[in-house]
ROKOL-207917 format. One record per residue (C-alpha): residue number from 1; y, x, z. Coordinates in Angstrom, 1 decimal. Last residue first. Layout:
! ROKOL-207917
atom num = NUM; v = Y; u = X; w = Z;
...
***
This chain:
! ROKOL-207917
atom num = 317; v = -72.5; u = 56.3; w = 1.3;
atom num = 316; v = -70.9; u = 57.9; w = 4.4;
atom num = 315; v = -67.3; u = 58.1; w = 5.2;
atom num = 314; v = -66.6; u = 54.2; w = 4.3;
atom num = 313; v = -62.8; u = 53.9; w = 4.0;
atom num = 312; v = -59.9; u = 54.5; w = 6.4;
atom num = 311; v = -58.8; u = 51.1; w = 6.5;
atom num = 310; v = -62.3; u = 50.6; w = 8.4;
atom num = 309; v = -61.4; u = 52.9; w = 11.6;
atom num = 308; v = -64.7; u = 54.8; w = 12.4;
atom num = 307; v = -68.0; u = 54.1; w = 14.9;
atom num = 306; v = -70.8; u = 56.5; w = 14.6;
atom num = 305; v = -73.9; u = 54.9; w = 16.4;
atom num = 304; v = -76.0; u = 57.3; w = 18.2;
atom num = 303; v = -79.8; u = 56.9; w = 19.8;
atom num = 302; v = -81.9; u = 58.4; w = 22.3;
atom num = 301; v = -84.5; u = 60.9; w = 23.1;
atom num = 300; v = -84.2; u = 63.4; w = 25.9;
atom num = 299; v = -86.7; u = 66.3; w = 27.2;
atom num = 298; v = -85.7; u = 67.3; w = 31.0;
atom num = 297; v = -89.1; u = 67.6; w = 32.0;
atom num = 296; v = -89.9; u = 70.3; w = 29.7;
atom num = 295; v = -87.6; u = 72.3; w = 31.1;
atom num = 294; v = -87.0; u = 75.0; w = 28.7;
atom num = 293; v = -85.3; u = 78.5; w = 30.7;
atom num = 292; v = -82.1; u = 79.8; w = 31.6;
atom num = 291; v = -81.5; u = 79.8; w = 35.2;
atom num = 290; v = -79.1; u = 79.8; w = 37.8;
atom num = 289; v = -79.3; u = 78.8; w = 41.2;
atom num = 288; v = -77.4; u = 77.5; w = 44.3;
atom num = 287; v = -78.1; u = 76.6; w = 47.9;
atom num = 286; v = -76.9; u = 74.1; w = 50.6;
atom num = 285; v = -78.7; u = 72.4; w = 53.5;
atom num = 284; v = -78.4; u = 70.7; w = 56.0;
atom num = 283; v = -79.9; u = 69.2; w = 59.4;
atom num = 282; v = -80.6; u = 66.4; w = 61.9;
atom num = 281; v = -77.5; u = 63.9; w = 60.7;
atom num = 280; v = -78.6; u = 60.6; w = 62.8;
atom num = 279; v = -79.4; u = 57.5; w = 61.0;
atom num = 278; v = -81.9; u = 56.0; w = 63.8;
atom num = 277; v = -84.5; u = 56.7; w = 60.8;
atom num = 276; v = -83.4; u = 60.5; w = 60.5;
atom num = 275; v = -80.9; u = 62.3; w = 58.4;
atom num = 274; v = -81.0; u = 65.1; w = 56.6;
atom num = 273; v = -78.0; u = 66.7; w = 54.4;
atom num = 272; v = -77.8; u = 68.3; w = 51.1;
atom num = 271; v = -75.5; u = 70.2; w = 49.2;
atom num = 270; v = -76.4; u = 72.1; w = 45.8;
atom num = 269; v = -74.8; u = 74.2; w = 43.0;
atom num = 268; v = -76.3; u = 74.4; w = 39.9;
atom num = 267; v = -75.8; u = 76.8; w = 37.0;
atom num = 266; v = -77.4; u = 76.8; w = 33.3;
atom num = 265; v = -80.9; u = 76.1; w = 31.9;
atom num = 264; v = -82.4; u = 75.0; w = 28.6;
atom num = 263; v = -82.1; u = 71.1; w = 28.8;
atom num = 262; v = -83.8; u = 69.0; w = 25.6;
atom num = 261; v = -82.4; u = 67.4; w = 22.7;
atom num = 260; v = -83.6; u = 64.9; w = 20.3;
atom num = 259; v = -81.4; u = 62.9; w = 18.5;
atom num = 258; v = -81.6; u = 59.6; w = 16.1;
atom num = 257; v = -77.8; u = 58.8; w = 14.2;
atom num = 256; v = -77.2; u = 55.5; w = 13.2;
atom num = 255; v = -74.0; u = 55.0; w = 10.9;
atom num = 254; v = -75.3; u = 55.7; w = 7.6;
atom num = 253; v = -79.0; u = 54.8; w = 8.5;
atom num = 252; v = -81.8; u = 57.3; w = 10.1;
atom num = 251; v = -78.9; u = 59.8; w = 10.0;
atom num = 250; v = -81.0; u = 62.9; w = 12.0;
atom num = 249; v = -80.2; u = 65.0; w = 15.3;
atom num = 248; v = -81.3; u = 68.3; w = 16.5;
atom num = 247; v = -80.8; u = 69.5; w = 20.2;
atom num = 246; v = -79.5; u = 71.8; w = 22.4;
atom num = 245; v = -78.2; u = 71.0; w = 26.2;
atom num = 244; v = -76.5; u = 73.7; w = 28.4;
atom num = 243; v = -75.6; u = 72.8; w = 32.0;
atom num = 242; v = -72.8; u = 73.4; w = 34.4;
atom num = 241; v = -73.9; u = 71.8; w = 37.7;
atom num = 240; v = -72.5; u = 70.1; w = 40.7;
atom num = 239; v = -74.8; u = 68.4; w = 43.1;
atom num = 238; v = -74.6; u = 65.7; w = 45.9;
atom num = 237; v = -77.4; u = 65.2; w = 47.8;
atom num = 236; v = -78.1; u = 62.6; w = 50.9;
atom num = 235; v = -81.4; u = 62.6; w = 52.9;
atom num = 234; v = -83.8; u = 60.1; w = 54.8;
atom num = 233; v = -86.7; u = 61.0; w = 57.0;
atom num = 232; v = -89.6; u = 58.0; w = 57.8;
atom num = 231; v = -92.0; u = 58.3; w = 60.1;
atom num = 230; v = -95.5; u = 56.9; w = 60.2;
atom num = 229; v = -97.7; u = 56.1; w = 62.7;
atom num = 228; v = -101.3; u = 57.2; w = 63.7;
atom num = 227; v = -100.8; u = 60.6; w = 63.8;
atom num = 226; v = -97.8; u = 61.5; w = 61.9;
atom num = 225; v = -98.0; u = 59.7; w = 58.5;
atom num = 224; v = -95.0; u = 60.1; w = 56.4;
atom num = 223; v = -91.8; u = 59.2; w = 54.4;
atom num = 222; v = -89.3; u = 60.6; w = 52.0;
atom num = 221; v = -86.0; u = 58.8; w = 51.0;
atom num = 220; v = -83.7; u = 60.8; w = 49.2;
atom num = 219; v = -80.2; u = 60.0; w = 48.2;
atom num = 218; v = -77.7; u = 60.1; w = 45.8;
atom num = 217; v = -74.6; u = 62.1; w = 43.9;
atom num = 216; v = -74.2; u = 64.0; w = 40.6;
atom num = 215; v = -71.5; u = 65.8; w = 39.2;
atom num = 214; v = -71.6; u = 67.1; w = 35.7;
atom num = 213; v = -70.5; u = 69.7; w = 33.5;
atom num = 212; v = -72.0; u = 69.5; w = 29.8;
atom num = 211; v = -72.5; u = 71.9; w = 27.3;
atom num = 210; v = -73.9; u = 70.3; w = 23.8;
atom num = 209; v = -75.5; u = 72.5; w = 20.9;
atom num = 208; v = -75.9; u = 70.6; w = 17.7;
atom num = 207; v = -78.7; u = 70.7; w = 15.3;
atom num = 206; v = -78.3; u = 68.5; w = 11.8;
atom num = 205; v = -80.4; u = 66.3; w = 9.5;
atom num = 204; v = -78.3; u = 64.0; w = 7.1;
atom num = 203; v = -75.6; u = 66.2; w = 5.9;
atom num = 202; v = -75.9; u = 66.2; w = 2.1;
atom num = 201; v = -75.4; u = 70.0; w = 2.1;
atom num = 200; v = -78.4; u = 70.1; w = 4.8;
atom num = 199; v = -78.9; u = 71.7; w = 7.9;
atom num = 198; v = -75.1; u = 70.0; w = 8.8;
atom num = 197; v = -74.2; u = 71.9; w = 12.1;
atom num = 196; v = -73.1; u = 69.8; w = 15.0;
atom num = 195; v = -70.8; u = 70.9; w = 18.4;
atom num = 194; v = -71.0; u = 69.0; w = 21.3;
atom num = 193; v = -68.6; u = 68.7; w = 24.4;
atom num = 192; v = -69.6; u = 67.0; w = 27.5;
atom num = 191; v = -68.3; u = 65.6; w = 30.9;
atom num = 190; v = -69.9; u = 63.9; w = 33.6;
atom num = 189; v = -71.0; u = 61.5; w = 36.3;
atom num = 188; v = -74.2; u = 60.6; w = 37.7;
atom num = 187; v = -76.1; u = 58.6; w = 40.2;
atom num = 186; v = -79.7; u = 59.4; w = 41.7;
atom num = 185; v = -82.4; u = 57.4; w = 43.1;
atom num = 184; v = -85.1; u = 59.2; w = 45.0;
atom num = 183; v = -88.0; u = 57.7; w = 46.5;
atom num = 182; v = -91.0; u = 59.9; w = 48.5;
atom num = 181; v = -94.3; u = 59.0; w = 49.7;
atom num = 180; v = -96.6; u = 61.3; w = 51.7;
atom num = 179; v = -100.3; u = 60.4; w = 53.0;
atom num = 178; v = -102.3; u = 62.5; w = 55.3;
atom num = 177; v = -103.7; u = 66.2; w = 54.3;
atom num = 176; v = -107.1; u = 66.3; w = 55.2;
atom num = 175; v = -108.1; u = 70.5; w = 56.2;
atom num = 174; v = -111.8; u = 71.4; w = 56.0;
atom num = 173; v = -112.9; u = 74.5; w = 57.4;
atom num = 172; v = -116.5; u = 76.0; w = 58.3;
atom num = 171; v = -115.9; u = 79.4; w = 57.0;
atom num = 170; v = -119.3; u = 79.2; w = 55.2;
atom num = 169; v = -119.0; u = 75.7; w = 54.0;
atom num = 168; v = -115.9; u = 76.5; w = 51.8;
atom num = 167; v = -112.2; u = 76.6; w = 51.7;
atom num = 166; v = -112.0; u = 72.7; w = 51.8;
atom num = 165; v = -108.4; u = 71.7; w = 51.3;
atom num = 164; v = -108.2; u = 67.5; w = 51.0;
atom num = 163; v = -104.9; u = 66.0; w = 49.6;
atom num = 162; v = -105.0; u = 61.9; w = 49.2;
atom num = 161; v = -102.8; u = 59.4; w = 48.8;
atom num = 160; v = -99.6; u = 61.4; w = 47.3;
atom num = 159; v = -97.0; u = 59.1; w = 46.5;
atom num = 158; v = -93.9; u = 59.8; w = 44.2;
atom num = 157; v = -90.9; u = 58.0; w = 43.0;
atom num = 156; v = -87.9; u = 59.3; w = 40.7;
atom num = 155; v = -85.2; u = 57.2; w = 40.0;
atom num = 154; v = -82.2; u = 58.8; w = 37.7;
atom num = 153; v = -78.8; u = 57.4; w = 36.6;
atom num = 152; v = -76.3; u = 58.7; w = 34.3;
atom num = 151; v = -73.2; u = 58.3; w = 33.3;
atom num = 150; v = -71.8; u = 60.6; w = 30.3;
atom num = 149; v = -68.1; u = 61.2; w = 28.9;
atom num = 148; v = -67.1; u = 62.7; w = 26.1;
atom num = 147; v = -65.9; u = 65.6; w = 23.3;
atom num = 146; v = -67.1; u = 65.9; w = 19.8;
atom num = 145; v = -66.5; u = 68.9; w = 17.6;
atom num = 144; v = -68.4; u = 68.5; w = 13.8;
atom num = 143; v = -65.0; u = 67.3; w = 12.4;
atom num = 142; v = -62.3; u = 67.7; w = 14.2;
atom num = 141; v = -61.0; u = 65.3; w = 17.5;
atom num = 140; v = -64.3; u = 63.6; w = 17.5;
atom num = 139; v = -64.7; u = 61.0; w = 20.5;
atom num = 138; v = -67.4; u = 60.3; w = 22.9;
atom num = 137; v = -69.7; u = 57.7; w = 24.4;
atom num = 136; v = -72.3; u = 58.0; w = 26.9;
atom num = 135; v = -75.4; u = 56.0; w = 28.3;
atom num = 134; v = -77.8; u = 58.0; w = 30.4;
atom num = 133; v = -80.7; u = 56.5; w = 31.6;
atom num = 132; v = -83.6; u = 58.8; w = 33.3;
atom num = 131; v = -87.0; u = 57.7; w = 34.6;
atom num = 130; v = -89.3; u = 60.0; w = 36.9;
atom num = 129; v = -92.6; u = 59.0; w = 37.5;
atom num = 128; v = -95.5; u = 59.2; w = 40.4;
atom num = 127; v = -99.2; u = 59.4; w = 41.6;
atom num = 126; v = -101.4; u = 62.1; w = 43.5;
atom num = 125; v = -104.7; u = 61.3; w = 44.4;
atom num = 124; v = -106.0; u = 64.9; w = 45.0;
atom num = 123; v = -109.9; u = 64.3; w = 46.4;
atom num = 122; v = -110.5; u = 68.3; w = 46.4;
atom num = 121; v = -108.2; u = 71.6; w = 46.3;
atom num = 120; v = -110.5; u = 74.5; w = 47.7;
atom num = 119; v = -112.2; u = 74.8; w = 44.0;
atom num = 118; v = -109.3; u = 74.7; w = 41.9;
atom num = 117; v = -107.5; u = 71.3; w = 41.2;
atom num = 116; v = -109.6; u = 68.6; w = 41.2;
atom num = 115; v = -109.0; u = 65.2; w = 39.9;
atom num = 114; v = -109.8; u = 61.9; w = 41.5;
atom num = 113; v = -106.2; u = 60.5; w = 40.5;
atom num = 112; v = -103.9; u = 62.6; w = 39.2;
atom num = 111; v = -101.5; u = 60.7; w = 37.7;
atom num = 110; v = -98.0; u = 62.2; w = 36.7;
atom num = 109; v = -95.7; u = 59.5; w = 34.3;
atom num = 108; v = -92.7; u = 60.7; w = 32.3;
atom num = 107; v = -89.6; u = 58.7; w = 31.4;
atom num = 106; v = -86.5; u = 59.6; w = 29.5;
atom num = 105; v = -84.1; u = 57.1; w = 28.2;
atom num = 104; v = -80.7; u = 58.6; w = 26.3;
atom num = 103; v = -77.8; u = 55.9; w = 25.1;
atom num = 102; v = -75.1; u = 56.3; w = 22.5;
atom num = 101; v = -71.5; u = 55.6; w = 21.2;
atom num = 100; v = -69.7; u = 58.1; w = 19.6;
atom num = 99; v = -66.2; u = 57.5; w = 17.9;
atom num = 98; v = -65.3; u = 59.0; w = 14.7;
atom num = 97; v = -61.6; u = 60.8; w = 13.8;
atom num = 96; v = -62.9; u = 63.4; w = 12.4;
atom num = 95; v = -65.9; u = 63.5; w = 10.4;
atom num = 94; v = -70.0; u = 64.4; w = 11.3;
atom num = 93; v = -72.1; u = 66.4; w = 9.5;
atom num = 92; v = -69.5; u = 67.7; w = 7.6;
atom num = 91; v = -70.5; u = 70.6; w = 5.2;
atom num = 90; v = -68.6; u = 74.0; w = 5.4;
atom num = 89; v = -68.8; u = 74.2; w = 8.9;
atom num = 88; v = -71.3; u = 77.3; w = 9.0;
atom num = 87; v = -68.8; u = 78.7; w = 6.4;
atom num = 86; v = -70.0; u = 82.3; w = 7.6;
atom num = 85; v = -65.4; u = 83.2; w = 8.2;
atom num = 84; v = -65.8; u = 86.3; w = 9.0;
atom num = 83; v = -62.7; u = 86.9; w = 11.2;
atom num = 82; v = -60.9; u = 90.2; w = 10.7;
atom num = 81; v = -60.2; u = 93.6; w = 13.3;
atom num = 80; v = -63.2; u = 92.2; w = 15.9;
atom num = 79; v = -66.2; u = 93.7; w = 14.2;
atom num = 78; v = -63.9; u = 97.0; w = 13.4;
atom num = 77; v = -63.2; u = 98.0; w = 10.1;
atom num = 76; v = -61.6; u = 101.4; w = 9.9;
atom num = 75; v = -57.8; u = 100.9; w = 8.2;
atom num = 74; v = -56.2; u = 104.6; w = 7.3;
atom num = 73; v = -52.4; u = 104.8; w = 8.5;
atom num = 72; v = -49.8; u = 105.7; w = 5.3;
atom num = 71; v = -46.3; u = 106.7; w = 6.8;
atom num = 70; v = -43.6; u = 105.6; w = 4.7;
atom num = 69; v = -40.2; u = 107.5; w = 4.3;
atom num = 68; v = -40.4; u = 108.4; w = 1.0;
atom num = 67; v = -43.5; u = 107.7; w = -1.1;
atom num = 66; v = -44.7; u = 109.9; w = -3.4;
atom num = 65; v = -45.8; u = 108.4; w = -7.0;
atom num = 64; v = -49.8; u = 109.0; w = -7.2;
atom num = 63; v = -50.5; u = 105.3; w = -5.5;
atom num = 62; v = -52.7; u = 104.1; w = -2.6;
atom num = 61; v = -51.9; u = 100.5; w = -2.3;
atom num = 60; v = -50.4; u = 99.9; w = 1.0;
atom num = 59; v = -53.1; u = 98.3; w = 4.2;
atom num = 58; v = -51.8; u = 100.0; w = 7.3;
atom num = 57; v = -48.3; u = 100.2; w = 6.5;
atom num = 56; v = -45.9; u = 101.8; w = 8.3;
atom num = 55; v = -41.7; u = 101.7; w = 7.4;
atom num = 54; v = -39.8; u = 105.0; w = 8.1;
atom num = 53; v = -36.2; u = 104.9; w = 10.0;
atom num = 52; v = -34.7; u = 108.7; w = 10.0;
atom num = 51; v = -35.2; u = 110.7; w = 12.5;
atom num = 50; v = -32.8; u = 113.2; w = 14.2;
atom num = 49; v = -33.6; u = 115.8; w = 16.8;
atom num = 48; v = -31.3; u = 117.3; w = 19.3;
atom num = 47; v = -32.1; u = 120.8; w = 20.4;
atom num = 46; v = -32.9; u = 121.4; w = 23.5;
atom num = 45; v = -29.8; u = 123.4; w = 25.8;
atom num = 44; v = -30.9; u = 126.8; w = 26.9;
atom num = 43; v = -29.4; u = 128.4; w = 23.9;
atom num = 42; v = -26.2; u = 127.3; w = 24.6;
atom num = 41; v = -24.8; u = 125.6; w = 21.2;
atom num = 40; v = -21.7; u = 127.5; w = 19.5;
atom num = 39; v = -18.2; u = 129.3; w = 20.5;
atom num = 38; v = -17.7; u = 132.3; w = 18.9;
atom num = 37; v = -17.5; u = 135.7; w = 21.0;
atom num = 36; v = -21.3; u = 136.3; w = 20.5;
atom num = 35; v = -20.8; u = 136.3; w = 16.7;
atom num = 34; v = -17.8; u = 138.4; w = 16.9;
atom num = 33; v = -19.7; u = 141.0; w = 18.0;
atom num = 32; v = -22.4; u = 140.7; w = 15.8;
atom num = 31; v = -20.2; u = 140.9; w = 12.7;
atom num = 30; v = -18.9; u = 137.8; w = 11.0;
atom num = 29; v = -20.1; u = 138.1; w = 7.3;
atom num = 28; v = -16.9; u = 138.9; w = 4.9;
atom num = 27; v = -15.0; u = 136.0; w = 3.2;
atom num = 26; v = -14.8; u = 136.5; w = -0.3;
atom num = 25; v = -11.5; u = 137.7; w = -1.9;
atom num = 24; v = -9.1; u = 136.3; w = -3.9;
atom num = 23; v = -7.8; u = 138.1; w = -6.6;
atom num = 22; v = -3.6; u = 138.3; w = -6.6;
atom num = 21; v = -2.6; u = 137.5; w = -10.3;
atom num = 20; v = 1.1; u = 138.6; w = -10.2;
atom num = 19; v = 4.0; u = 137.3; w = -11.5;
atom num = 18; v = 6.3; u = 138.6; w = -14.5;
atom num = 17; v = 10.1; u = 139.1; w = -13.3;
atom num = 16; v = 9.7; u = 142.5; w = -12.6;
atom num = 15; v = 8.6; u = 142.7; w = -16.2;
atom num = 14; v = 10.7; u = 141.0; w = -17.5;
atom num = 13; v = 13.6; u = 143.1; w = -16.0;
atom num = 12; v = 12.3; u = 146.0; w = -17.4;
atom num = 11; v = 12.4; u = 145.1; w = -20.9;
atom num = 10; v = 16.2; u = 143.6; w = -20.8;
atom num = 9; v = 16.9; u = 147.0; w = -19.3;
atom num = 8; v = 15.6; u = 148.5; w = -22.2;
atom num = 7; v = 17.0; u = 146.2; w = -24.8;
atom num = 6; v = 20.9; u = 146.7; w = -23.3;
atom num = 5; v = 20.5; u = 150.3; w = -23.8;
atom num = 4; v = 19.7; u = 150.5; w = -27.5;
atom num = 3; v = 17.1; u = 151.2; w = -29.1;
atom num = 2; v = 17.3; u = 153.1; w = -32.5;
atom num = 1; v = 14.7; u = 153.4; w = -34.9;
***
């Protein structure tokens, strides 16, 4: 076979004519060197940290499926974390929107005539009362919650006759106390609020707890024998006191509402001043106490009515 001259160089100059396939190479690691050279963060500078938003919840359903971006807290009942609702109010002893009318008497008799007292106390004729009136009327803004007004007055007289000490024979010593008669008429103003409870699911007995902050003004009249004539010292009180004043109460008739309910102690704060029979200020006095305790002589029994708006329909049946 014979080749010719022209087909060689027409060989060759495809060839030359053919390009290249260049590989590209990977770039190689920087050495140390040029590490240090190249600009980057100073290592004295903190480093700046990123967070993204997460959403907390104290009370999410505990699932197997991961949750992104939540944070699950554990919840630890605390007495105070929830209200526990007892449903003492459940039942209505009394409904909103009534109006309270009522009256309180107290009166209590001490008669100790001829009695003795011990063996040194002898010929006691002590005699006295105390009676308390105290009309008030009041207004339900929820049902069981009543808040009001009270007035009050109070006359307490006393007279002791008689008061003979006689600490025997032997010692030769027998003291006669002379007579004393005091008078004290009081006058009252105050504010209450009372709370019922229903003892019953018909709502006919109930007990209510009643705090009350009254002011209460008067004077004292106390006189004596001195000798062989009597004097005669007058005072004038005024006292402030926050007191706390439990009770139970039952629905004789739908609308009538006996209660019972008794003083068990608070705060009192007291000012008094002493005057004598030509009406000059000779002293004063002031003092305060506290004291939780039953008072026996502080037991009141009275009456409600329960008034309501009409259009609004019969509450009770």
């Amino acid at each position: 076979m014979k080749i010719r001259t022209r087909h060689i160089l027409w060989l060759a100059g495809l060839l030359l004519a053919a390009p290249l396939s260049v590989r590209a190479e990977e770039p190689a690691a920087p050495t140390p060197e040029e590490t240090a050279d190249a600009p980057g963060p100073r290592s004295d500078e903190p480093p700046i940290l990123t967070a993204e938003p997460c959403e907390v919840q104290a009370d999410a359903p505990q699932t197997d499926a991961p949750q992104t971006g939540r944070m699950r807290l554990k919840h630890r009942f605390l007495p105070t974390s929830r209200r526990i609702d007892r449903e003492i109010n459940k039942n209505r002893f009394v409904f909103k929107g009534e109006i309270l009318c009522g009256l309180t008497i107290s009166y209590g008799t001490l008669s100790t005539d001829e009695a003795d007292m011990f063996p040194i106390f002898e010929n006691i004729g002590l005699s006295g009362n105390i009676t308390t009136v105290n009309p008030f009327a009041g207004y339900f803004y929820r049902d069981n919650n009543c808040i009001g007004v009270r007035f009050g007055y109070t006359h307490i007289s006393g007279k002791l006759d008689s008061f003979d000490i006689n600490l025997g024979e032997q010692n030769g010593l027998n003291i006669p106390i002379p007579w004393l008669d005091l008078t004290s008429n009081r006058y009252s103003i105050g504010l209450f609020h009372r709370s019922y409870v229903p003892l019953d699911e018909k709502g006919r007995f109930g007990a209510f707890g009643e705090f009350e902050l009254a002011l209460t003004m008067g004077n004292n009249i106390f006189a004596y024998e001195s000798g062989e004539s009597s004097k005669e010292t007058k005072a004038k009180n005024a006292t402030v006191k926050v007191w706390f004043n439990p009770g139970v109460a039952v629905y004789a008739f739908p609308n009538v509402c006996a209660t019972l309910s008794f003083g068990l102690g608070g705060f009192k704060y007291t000012h008094i001043r002493q005057f004598n029979a030509q009406g000059e200020e000779i002293g004063s006095r002031r003092y305060s106490k506290m004291n939780f305790r039953l008072n026996i002589a502080d037991i009141r029994i009275g009456m409600t009515v329960h008034l309501w708006n009409k259009k609004k329909g019969n509450h009770r049946t």
